[in-house]
Backbone bond lengths (Angstrom), bond angles and torsions (degrees), N, CA, C in turn:
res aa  C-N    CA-C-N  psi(-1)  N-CA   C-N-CA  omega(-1)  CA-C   N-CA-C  phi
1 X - - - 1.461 - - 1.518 108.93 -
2 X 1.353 133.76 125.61 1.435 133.69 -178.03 1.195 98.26 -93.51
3 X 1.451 110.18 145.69 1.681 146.51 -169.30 1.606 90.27 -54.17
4 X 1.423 103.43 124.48 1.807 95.96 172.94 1.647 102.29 -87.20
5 X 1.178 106.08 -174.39 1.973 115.67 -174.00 1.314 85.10 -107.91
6 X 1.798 105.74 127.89 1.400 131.90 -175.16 1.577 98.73 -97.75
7 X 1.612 133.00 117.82 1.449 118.64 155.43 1.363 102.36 -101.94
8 X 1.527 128.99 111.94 1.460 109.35 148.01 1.684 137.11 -69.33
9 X 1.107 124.32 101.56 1.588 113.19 173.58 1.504 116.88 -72.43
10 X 1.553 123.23 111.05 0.881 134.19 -179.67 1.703 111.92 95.04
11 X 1.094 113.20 120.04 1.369 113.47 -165.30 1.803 112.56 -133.84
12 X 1.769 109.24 52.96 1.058 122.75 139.01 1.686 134.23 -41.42
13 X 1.370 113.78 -168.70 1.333 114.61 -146.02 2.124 84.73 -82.02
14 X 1.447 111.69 -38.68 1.578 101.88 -166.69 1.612 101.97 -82.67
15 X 1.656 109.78 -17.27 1.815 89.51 156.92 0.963 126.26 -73.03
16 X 1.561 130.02 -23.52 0.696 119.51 -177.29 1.907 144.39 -95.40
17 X 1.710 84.42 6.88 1.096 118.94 167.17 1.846 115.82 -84.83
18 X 1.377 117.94 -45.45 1.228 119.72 167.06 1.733 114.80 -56.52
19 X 1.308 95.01 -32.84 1.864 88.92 167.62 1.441 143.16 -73.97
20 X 1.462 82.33 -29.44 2.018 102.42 168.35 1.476 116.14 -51.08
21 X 1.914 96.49 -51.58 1.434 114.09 -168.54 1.553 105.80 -73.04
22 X 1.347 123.55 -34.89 1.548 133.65 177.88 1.106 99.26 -46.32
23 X 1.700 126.47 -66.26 1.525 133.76 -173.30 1.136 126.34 -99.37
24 X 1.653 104.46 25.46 1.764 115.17 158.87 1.575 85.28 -87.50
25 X 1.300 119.90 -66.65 1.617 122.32 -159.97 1.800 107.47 -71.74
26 X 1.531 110.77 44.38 1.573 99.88 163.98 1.546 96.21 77.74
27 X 1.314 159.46 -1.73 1.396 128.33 174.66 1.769 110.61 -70.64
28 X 1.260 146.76 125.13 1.412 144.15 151.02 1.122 112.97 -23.04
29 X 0.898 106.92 121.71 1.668 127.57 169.23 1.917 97.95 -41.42
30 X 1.217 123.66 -49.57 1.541 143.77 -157.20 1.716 100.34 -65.87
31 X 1.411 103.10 -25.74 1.477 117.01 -161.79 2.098 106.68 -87.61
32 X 1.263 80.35 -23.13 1.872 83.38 -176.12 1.508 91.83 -121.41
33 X 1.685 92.39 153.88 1.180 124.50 172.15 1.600 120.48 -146.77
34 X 1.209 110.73 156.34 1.422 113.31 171.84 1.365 127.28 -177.12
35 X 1.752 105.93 148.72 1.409 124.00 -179.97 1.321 131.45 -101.07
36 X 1.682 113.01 137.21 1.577 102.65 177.55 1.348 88.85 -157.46
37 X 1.317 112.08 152.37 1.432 123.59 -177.46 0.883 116.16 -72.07
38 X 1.514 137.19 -4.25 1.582 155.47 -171.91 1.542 114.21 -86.81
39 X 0.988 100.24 90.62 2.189 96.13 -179.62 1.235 100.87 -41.86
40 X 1.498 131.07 -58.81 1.479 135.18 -148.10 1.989 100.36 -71.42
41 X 1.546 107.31 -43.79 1.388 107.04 -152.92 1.685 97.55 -80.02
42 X 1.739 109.06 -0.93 1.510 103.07 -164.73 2.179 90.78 -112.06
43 X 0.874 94.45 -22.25 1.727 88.60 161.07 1.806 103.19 -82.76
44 X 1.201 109.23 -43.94 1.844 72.33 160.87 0.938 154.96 -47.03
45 X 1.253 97.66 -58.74 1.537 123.19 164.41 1.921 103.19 -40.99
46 X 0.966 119.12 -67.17 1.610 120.13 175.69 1.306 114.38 -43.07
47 X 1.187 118.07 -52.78 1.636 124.29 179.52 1.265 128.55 -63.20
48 X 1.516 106.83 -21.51 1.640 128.97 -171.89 1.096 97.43 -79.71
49 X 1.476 106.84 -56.68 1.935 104.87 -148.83 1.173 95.77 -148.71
50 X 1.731 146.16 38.84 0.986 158.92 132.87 1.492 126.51 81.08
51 X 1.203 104.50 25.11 1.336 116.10 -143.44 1.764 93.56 -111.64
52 X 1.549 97.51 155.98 1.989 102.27 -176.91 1.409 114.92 -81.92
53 X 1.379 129.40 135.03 1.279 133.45 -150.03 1.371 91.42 -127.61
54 X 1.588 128.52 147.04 1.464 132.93 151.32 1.226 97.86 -127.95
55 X 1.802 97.15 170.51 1.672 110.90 178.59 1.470 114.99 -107.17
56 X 2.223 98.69 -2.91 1.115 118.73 -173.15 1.454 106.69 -88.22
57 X 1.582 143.45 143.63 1.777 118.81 169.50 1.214 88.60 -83.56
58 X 1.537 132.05 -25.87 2.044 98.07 -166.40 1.217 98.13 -86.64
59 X 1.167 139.04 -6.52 1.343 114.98 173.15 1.348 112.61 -75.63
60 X 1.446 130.62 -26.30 1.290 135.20 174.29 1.638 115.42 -66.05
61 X 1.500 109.30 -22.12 1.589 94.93 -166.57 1.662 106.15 -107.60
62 X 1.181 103.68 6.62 1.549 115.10 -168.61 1.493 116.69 -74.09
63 X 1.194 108.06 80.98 1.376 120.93 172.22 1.726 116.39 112.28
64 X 1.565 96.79 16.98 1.392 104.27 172.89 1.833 119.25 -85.41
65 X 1.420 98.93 161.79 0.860 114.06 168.14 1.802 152.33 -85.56
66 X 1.207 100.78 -19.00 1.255 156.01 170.45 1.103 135.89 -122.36
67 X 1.514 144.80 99.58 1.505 119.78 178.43 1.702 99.67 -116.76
68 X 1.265 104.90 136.05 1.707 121.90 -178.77 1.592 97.71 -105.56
69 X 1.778 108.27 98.12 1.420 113.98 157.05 1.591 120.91 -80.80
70 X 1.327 114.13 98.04 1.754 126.92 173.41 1.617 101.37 -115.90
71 X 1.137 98.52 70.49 1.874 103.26 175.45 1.919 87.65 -125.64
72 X 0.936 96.01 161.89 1.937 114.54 176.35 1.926 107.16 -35.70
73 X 1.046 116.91 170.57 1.741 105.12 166.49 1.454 91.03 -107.44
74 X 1.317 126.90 16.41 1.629 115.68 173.64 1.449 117.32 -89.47
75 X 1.513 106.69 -12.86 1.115 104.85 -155.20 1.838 103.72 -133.95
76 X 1.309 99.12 -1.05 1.381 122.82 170.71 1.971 119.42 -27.23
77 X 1.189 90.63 -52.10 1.694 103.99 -158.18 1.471 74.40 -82.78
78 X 1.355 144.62 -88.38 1.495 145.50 -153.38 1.725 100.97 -30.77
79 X 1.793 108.13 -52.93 1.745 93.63 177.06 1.267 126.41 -69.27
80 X 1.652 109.40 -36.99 1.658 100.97 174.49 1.543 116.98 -68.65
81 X 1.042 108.96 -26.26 2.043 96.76 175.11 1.487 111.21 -68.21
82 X 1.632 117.53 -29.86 1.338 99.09 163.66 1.224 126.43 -101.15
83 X 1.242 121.07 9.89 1.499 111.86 144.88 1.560 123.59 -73.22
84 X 1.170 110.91 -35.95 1.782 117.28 179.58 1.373 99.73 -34.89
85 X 1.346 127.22 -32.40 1.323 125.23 -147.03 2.047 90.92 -83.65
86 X 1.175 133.04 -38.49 1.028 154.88 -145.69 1.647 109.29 -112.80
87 X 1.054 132.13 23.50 1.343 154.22 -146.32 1.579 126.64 -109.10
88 X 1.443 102.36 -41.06 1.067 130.22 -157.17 1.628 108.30 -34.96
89 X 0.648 117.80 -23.44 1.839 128.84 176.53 1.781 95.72 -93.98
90 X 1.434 97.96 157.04 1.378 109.22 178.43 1.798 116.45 -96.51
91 X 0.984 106.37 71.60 1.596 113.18 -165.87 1.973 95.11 -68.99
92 X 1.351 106.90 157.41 1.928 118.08 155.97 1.610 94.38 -70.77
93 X 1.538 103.53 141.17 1.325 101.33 162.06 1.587 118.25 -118.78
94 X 1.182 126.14 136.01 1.402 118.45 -174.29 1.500 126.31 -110.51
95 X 1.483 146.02 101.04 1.182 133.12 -137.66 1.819 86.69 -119.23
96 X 1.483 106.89 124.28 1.611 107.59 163.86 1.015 125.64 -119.37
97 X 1.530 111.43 32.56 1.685 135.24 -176.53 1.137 99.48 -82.76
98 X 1.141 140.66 158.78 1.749 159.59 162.20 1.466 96.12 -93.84
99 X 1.902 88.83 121.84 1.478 85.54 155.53 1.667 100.03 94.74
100 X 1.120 131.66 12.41 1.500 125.39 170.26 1.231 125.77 -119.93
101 X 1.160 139.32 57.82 1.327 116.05 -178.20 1.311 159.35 -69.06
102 X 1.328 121.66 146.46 1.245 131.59 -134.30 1.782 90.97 -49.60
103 X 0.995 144.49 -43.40 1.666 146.17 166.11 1.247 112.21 -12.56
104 X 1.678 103.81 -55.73 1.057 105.21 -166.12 1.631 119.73 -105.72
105 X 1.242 117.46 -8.45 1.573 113.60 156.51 1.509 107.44 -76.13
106 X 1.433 137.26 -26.73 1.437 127.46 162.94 1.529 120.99 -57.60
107 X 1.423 120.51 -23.13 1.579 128.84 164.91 1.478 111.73 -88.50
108 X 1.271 111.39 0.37 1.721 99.10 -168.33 1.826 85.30 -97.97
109 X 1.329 104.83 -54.45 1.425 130.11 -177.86 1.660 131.65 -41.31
110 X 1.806 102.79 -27.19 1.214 114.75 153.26 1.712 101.52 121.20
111 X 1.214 118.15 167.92 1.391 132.12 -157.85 1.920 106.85 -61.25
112 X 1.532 104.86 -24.11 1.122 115.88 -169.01 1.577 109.97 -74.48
113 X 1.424 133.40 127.89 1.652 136.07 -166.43 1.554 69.81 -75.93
114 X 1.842 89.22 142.78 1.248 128.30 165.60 1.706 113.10 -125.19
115 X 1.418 90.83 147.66 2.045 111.00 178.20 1.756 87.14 -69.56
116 X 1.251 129.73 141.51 1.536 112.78 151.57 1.748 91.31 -160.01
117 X 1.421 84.94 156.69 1.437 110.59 -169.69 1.428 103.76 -134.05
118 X 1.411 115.02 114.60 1.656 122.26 163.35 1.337 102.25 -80.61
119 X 1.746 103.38 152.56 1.435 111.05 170.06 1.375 86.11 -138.78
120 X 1.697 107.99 173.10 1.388 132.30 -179.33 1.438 88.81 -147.48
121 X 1.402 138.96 124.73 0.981 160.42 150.61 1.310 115.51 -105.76
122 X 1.761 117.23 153.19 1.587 98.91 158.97 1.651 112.11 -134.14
123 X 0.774 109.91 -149.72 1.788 115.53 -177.14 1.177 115.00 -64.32
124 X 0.918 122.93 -43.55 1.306 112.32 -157.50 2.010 103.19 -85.93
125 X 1.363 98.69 11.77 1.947 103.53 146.35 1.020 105.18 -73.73
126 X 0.844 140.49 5.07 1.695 125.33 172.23 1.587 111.18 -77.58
127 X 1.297 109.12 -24.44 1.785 120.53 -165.35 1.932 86.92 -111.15
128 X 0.970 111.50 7.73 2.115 102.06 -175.70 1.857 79.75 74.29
129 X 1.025 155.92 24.97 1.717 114.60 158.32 1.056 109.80 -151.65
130 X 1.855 87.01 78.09 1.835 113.84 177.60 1.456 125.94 -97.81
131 X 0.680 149.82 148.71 1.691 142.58 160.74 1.497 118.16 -100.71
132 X 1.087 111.78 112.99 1.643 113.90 151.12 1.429 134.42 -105.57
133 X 1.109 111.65 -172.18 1.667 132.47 -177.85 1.403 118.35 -140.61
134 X 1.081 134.17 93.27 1.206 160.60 165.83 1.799 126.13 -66.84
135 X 1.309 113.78 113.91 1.436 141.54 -171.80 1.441 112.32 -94.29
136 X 1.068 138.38 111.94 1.955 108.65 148.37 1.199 103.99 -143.05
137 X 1.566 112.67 147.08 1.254 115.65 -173.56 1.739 111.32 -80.60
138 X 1.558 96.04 -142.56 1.332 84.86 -149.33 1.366 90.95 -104.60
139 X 1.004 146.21 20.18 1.773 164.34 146.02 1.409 107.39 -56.95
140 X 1.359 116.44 -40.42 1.488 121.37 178.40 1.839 116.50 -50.01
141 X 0.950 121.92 143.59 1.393 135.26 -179.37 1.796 100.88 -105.52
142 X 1.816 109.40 157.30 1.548 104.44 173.57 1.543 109.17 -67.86
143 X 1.288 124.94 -21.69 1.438 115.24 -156.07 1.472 87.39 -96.64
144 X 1.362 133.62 -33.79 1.471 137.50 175.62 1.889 102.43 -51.06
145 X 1.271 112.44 -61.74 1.117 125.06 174.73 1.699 119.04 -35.42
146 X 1.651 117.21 -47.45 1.233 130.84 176.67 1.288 115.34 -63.93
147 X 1.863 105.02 -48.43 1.467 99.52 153.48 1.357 169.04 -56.05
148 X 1.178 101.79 -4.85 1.374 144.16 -177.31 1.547 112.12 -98.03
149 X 1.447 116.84 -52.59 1.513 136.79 171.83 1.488 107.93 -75.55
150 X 1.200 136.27 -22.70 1.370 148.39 127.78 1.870 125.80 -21.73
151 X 1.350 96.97 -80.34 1.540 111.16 150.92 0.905 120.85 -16.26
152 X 1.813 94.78 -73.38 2.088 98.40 -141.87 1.895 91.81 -81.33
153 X 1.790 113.85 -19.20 1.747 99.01 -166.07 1.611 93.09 -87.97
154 X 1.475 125.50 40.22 1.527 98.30 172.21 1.310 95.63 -109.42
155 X 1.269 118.47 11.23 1.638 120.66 178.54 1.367 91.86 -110.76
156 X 0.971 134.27 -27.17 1.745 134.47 -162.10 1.611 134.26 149.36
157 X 1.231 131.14 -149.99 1.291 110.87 173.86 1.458 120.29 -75.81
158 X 1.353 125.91 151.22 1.127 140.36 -161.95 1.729 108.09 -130.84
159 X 0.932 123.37 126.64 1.952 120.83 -171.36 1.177 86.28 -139.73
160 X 1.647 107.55 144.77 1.409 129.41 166.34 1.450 123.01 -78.63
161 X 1.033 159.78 131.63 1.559 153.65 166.31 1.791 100.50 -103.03
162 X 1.424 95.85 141.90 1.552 109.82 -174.25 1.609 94.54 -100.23
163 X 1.100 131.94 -30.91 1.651 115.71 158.80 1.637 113.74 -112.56
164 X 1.570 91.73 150.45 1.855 84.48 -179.53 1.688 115.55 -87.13
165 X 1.645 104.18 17.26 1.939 97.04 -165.94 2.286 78.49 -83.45
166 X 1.033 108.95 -19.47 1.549 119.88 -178.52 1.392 106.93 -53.73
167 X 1.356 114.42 -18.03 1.967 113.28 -169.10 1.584 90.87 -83.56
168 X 1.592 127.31 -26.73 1.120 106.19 168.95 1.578 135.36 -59.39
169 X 1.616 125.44 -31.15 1.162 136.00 165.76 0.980 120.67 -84.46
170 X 1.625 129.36 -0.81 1.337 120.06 149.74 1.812 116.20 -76.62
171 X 1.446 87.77 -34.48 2.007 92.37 163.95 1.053 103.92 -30.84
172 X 1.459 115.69 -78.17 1.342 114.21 -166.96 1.470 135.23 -99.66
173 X 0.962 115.73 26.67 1.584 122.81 162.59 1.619 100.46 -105.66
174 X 1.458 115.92 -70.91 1.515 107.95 179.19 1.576 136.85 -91.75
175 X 1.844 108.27 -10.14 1.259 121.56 -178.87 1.712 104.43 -82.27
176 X 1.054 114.10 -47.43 1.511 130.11 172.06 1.863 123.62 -74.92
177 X 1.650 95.29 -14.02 1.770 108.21 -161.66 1.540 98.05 -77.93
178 X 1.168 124.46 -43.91 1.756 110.20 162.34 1.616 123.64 -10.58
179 X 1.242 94.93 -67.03 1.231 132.52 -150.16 2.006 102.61 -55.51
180 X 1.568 94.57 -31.88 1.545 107.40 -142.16 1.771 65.10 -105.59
181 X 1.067 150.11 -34.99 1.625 128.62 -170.83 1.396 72.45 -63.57
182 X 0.962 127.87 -108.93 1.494 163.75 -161.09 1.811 95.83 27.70
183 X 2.091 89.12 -73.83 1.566 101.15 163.12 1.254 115.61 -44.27
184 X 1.414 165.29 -29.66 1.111 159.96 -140.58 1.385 92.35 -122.74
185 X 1.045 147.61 -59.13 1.491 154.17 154.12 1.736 117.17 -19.65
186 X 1.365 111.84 -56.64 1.531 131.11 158.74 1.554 106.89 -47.66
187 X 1.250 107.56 -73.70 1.768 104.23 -172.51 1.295 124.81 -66.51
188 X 1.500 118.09 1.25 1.441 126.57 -165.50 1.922 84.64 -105.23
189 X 1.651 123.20 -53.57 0.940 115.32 169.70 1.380 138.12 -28.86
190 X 1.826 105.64 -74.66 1.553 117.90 133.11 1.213 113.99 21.13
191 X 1.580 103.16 -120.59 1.625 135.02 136.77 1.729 113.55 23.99
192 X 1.603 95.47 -64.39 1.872 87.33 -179.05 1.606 109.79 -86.63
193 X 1.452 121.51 -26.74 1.213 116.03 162.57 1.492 115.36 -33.25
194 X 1.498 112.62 -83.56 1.675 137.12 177.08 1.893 106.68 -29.56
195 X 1.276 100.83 -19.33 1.613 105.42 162.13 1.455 133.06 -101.61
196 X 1.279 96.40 -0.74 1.532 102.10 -173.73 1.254 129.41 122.49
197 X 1.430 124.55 -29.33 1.234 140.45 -173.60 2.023 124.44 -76.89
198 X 1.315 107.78 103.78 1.504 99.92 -175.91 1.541 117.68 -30.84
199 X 1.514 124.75 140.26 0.781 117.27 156.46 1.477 132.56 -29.09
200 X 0.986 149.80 -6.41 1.484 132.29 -120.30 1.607 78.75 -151.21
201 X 1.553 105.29 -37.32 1.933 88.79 -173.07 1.859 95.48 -119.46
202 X 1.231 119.98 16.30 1.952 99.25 153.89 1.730 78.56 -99.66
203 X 0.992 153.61 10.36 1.673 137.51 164.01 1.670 99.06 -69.77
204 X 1.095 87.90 -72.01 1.398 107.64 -172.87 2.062 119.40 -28.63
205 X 1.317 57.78 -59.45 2.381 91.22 175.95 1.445 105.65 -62.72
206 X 1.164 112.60 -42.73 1.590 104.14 -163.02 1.797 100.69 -102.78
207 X 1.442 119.61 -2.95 1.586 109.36 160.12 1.297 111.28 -97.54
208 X 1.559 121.38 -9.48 1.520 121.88 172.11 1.247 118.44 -71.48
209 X 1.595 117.14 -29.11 1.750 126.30 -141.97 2.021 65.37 -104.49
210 X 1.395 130.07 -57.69 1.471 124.19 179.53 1.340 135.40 22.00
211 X 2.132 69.58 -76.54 1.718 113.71 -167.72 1.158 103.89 -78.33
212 X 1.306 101.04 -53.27 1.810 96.81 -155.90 2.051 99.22 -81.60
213 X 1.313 114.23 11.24 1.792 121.74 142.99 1.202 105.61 -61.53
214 X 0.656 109.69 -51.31 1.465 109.22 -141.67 1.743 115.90 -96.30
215 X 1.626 108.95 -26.02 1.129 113.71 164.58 1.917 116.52 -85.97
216 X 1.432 98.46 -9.72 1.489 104.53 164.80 1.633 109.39 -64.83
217 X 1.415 103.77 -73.97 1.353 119.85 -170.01 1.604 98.76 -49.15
218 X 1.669 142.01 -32.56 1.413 150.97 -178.20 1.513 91.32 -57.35
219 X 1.673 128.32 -67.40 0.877 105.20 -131.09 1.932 92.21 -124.21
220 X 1.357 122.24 20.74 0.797 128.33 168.36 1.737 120.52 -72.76
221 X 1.618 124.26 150.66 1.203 113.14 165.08 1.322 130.05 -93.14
222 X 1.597 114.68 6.03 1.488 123.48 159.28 1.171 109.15 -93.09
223 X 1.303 126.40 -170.69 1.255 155.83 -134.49 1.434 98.75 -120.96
224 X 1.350 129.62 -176.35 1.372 123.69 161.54 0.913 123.48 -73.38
225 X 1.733 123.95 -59.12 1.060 155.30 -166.07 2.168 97.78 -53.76
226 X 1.568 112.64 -59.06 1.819 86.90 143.52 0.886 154.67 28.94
227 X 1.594 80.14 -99.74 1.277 107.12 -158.67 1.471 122.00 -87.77
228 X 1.983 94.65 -27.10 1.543 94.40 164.45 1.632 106.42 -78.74
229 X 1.400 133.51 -13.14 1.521 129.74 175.78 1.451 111.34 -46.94
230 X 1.525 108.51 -44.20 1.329 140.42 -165.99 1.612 117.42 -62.84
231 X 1.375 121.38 -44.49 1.286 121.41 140.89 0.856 158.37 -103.10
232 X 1.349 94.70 19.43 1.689 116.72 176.10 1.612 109.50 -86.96
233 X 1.607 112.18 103.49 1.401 97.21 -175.00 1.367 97.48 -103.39
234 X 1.507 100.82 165.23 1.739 121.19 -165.51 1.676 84.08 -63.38
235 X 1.459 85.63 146.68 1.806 94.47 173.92 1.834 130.31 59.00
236 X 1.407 95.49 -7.78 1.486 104.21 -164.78 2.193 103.17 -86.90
237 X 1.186 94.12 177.46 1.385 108.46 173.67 1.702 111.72 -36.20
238 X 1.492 86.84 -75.33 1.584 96.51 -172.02 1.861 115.84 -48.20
239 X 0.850 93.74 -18.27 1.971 110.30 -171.16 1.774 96.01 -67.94
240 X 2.208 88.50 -44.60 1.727 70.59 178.49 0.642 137.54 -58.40
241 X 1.577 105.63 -47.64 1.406 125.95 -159.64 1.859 95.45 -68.26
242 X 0.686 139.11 -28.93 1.395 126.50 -157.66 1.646 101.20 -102.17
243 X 1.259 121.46 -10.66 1.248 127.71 -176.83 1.961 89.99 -88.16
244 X 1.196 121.20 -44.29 1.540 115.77 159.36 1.087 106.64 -10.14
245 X 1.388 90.11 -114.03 1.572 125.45 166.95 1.496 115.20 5.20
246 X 1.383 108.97 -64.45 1.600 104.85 -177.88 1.778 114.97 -77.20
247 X 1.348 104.91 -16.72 1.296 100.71 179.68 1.476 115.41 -81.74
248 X 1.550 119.61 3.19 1.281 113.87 177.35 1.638 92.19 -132.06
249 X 1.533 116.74 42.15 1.354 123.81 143.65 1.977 106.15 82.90
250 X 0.967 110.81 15.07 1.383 117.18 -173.52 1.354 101.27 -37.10
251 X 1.053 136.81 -55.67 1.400 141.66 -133.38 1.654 90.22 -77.32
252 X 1.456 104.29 -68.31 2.162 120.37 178.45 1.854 93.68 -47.46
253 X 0.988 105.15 -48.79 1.634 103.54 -162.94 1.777 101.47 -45.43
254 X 1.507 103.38 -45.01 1.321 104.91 -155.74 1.705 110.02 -89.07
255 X 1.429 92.45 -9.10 1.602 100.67 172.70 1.452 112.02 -94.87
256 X 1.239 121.74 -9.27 1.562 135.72 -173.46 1.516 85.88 -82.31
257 X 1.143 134.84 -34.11 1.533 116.24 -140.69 1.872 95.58 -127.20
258 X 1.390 101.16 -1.42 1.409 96.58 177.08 2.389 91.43 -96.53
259 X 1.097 100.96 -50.30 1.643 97.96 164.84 1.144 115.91 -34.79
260 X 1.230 124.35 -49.67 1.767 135.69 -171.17 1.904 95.81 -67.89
261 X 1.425 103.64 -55.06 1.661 98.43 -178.45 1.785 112.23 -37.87
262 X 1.714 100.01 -55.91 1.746 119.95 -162.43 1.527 103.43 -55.52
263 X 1.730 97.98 -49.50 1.508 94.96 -167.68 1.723 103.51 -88.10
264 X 0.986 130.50 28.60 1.863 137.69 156.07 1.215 99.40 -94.02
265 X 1.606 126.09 -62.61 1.378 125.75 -178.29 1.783 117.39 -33.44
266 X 1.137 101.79 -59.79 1.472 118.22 -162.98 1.691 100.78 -70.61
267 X 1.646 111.76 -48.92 1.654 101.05 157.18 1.367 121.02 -46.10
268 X 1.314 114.65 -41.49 1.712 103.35 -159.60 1.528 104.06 -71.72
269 X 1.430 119.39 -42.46 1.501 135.31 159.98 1.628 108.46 -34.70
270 X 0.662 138.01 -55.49 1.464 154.78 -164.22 1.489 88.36 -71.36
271 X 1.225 129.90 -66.49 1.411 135.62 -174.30 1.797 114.39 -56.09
272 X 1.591 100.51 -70.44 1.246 102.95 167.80 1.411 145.94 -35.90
273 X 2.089 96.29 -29.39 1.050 118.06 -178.08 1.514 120.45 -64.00
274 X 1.261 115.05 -21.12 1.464 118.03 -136.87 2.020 100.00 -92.51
């Protein structure tokens, strides 16, 4: 399969993370391109990873193969109507905006059926070990498809969804799921203070114990649930603490507030859409 021509429009911090990972894994520098109205952020972009920058988008999408929209979802519809104009080839389109759906970048984009592919990515592509959720309608091609799944795994894992109302519950389990360690990370900190412990080492303790969760649960062949069985001894500490936890509903709490994420997503979509 030959390297398709990458345009990014808009070359913020998660474009500019999909580009690192593009040309860690072998893509040519020659093969990507990208635009941002920013003199400074588009000589970065050049200096980083060597790649041709405009301040123009049609000069960026002109003769690509791919176009990666990472511009705001506020401002979404204003760039795709003036790209529609610039189109004339049938490029994949890739949208990693929150909150757009593919419906409605095909109406912003112009009368002509378009390939398009939603993604949901989250932050932690910024470090390569992101997760997304991946959409494409029915315009999409298999080799379009590869390209796209290409993309989104040079930041990290990449999963397909067979409906796109599904990009909303990836919002909020993994687009929003950062967010919710983060909180849990804070109150555990907290937490070791209120016992005695300098700040500086329940920090320390509670981003160490984090990782090495999380690379357990990564690379383990059970489940979580396991694995927390596994050290939870009868009568012991951890029993308490986790017998807490459920007695002030942890489990509903955390499903209450991942619902609240899905059903914001699908409002803001609804809004954005219009």
């Amino acid at each position: 399969m030959s390297t398709p021509r990458i345009a990014f429009i808009g070359g913020g911090n998660m474009a500019a993370s999909l580009i690192g990972g593009l040309r860690a894994q072998g893509t040519p520098a020659n093969s990507i391109c990208a635009s941002d109205p920013g003199e400074e952020q588009r000589n970065k972009l050049s200096a980083e990873h060597g790649i041709q920058t405009f301040a123009s988008n049609a000069e960026a999408v002109a003769g690509a193969d791919v176009i990666v929209l990472a511009v705001k979802p506020q401002i979404m519809q204003a760039v795709c109507r003036e790209l529609s104009q610039h189109l004339e080839h049938a490029p994949l389109i890739v949208s990693i905006a929150a909150g757009i759906s593919s419906e409605s970048l095909q109406n912003w984009l112009g009368p002509q059926p378009r390939a398009i592919v939603r993604c949901m990515p989250n932050t932690p592509s910024l470090l390569g070990q992101g997760a997304s959720g991946l959409y494409a309608n029915a315009r999409v091609s298999a080799e379009q498809k590869t390209h796209a799944e290409q993309l989104l795994s040079a930041v990290g894992l990449a999963l397909w969804l067979e409906e796109e109302q599904l990009i909303d519950a990836v919002t909020a389990v993994s687009g929003s799921g950062p967010a919710y360690f983060f909180l849990l990370i804070e109150a555990m900190i907290s937490a070791g203070e209120q016992l005695g412990l300098p700040r500086e080492t329940a920090s320390r303790l509670t981003l160490q114990t984090a990782l090495g969760a999380a690379r357990m649960a990564c690379e383990s062949d059970v489940g979580a649930a396991e694995l927390r069985r596994r050290v939870t001894s009868p009568n012991g500490t951890t029993e308490a603490a986790i017998k807490a936890f459920q007695a002030g509903g942890f489990e509903s709490l955390v499903q209450h507030a991942i619902n609240a994420a899905a059903q914001r997503s699908a409002e803001l979509a609804a809004q954005l859409g219009k």
